[in-house]
C-alpha positions as CSV (number, residue, x, y, z in Angstrom):
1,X,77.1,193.7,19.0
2,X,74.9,190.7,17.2
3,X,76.1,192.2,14.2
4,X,80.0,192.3,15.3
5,X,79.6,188.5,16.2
6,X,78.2,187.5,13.0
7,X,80.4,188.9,11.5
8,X,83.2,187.2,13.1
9,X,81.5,183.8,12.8
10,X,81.4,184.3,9.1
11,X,84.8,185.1,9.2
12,X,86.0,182.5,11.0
13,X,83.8,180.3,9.1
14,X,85.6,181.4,6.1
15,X,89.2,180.8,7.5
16,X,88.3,177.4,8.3
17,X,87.3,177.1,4.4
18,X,90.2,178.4,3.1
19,X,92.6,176.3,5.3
20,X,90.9,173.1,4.5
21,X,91.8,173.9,0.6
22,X,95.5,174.7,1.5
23,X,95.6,171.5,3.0
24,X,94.2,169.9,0.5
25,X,96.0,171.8,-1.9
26,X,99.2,171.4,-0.3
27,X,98.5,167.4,-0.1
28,X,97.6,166.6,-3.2
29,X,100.8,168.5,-4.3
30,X,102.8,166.5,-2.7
31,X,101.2,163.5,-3.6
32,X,102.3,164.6,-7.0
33,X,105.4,165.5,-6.2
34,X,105.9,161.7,-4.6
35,X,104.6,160.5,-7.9
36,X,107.0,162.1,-10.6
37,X,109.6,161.0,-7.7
38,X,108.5,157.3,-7.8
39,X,108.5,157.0,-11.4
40,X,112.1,159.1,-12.0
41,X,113.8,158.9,-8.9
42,X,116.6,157.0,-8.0
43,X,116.2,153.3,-6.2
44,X,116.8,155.1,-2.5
45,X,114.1,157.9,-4.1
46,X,111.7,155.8,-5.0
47,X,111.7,153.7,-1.6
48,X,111.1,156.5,0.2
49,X,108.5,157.8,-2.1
50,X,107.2,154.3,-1.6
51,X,106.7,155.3,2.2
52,X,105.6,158.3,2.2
53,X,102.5,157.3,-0.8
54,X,102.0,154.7,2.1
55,X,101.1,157.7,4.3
56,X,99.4,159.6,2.0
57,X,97.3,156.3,1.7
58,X,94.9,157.7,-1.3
59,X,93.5,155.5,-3.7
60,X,96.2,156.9,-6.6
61,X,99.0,156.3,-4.2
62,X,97.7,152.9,-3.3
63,X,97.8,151.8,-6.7
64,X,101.2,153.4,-7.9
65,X,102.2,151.5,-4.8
66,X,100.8,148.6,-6.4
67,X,102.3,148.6,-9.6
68,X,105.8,148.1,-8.2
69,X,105.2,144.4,-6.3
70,X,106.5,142.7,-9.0
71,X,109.5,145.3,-9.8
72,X,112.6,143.6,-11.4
73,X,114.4,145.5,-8.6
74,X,113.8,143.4,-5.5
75,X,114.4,146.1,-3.0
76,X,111.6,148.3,-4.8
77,X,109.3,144.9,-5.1
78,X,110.0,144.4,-1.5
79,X,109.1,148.2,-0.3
80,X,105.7,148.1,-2.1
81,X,104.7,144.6,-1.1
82,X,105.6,145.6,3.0
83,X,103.6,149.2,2.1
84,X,100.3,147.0,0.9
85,X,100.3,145.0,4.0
86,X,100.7,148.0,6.1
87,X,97.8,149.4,3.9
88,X,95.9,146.5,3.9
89,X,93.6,146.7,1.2
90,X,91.8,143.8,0.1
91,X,91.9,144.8,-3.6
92,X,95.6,144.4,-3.6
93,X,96.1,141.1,-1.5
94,X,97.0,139.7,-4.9
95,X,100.0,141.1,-5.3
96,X,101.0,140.4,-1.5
97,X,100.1,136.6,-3.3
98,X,102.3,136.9,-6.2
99,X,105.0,138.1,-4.6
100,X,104.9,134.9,-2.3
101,X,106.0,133.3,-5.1
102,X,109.1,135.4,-5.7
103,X,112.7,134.5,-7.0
104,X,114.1,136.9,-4.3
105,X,114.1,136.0,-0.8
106,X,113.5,139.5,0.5
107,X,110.1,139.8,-1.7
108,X,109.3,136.5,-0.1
109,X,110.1,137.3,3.2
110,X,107.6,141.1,2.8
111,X,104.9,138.8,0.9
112,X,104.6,137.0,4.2
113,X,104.6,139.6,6.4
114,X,102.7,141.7,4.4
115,X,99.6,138.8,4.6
116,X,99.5,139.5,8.1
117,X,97.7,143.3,7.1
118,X,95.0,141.6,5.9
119,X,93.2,140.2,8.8
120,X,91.0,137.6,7.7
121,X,91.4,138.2,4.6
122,X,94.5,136.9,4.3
123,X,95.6,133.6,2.4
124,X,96.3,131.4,4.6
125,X,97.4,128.6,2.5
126,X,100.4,130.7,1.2
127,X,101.3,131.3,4.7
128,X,101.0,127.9,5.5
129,X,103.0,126.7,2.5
130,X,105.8,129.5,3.0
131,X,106.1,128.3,6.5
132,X,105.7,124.5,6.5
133,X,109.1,125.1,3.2
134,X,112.5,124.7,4.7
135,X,113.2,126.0,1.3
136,X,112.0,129.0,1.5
137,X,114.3,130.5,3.9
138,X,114.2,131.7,7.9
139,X,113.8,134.6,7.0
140,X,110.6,134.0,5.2
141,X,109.2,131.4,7.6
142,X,109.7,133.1,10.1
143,X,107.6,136.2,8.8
144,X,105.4,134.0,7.7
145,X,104.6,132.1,11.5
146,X,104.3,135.7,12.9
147,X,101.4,136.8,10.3
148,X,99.8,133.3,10.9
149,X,99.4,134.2,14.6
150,X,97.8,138.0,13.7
151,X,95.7,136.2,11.1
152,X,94.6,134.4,13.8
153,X,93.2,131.1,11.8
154,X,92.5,127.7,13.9
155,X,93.4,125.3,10.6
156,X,97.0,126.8,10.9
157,X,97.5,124.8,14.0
158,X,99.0,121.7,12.8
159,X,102.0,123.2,10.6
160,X,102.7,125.8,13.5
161,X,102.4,122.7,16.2
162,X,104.9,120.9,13.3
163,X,106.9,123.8,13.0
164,X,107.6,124.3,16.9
165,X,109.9,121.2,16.5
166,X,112.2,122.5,13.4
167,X,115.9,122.9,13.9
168,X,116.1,126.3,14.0
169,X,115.1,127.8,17.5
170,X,114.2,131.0,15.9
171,X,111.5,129.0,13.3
172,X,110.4,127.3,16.5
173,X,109.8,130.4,18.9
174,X,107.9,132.2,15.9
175,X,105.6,129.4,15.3
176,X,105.2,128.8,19.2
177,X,104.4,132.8,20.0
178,X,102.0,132.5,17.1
179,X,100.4,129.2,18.4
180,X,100.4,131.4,21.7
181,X,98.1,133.7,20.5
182,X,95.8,132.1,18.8
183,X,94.8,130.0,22.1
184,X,95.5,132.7,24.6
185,X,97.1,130.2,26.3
186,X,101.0,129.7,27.6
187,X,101.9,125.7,28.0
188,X,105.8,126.8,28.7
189,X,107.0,125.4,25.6
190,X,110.6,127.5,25.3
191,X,112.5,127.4,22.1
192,X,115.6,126.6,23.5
193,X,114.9,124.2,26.2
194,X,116.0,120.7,25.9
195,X,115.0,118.5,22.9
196,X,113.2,115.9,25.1
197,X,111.6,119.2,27.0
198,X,110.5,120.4,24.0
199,X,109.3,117.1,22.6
200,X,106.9,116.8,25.8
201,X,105.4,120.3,25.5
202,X,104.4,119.3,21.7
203,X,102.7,116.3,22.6
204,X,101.0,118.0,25.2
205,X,99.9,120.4,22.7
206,X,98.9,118.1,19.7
207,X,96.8,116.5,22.4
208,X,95.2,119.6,23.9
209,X,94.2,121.7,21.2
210,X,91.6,120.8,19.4
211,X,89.6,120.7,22.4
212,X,90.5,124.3,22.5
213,X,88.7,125.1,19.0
214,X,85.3,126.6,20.4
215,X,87.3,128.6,23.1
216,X,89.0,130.6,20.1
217,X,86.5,130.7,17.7
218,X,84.0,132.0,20.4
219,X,86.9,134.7,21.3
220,X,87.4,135.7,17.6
221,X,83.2,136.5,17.5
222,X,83.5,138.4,20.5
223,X,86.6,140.3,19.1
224,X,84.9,141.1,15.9
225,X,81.4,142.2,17.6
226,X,84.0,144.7,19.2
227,X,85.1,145.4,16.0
228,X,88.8,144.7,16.9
């Protein structure tokens, strides 16, 4: 009977072996497969090889991903930039930086999202900048006050405080839910509430938070000795 039941184990041993290496086989097929289709497929190909390298999530696929952030076609440039923030790497933050500076709006508007997938290691200066630039577009300041809050940085406070009183209520309810977040704290400011309402809340704000400095950065230790 020992006999019998080794020789199961070994057998079963074996299966697992073997269906390891057709998984590995089989990914690293398709991997290829999403390769040749990146390179030669059509624009709507491509993206979604884009996404589904971005699964894979290999170094190879990373960096093919990589290589198309600064794509003449915008909608490819825009696909790979949004894949590296959802990747976040470190080693490719710098092409989430270039394409900050894009001619396209939608390659602007990814770039700042994008930073948000880096944690602290994101530039916060180009988020700052993208956001504080009426020029820039909504679309892109907008992304940008949104990775500013999961960034998470206490020196983006004053151009978020700023930006809570900009004319668009959309700017100003991005910056605000961001602000929100980084001092875990709700003063009522709503976006669309009356201009002197608003006006009030922001002075209370400017007022209030730097005394509120140590409170986060004694909650961002804590969060990273939890490794969150």
């Amino acid at each position: 009977m020992w006999r019998e039941h080794r020789r199961l184990f070994v057998l079963a041993g074996l299966a697992v072996v073997l269906a390891a290496g057709l998984v590995w086989v089989y990914g690293r097929s398709q991997e290829d497969s999403l390769l040749r289709q990146l390179d030669h497929g059509s624009t709507e190909e491509r993206v979604q090889a884009i996404h589904g390298l971005e699964k894979i999530g290999s170094d190879r696929a990373a960096e093919a991903i990589a290589g198309y952030a600064d794509h003449s076609d915008a909608r490819l440039a825009s696909h790979a930039v949004s894949a590296l923030g959802k990747m976040g790497r470190p080693e490719h933050l710098r092409y989430v930086k270039q394409a900050a500076h894009h001619r396209d709006e939608d390659v602007r508007e990814a770039a700042a999202g994008a930073m948000g997938g880096f944690g602290d290691k994101a530039d916060v200066p180009v988020l700052i900048q993208s956001l504080d630039d009426p020029s820039q577009g909504r679309r892109v300041r907008v992304a940008a006050a949104t990775s500013l809050g999961k960034v998470n940085d206490y020196s983006a406070m004053p151009t978020l405080i700023k930006a809570m009183a900009d004319r668009d209520p959309l700017v100003r309810g991005r910056a605000y839910a961001a602000v929100r977040r980084i001092i875990q704290m709700d003063i009522g400011f709503r976006a669309n509430d009356p201009p002197q309402k608003r006006q009030a809340m922001i002075a209370r704000l400017r007022k209030l938070y730097p005394s509120l400095q140590a409170r986060h950065d004694d909650y961002v230790r804590r969060m990273k000795e939890r490794g969150k």
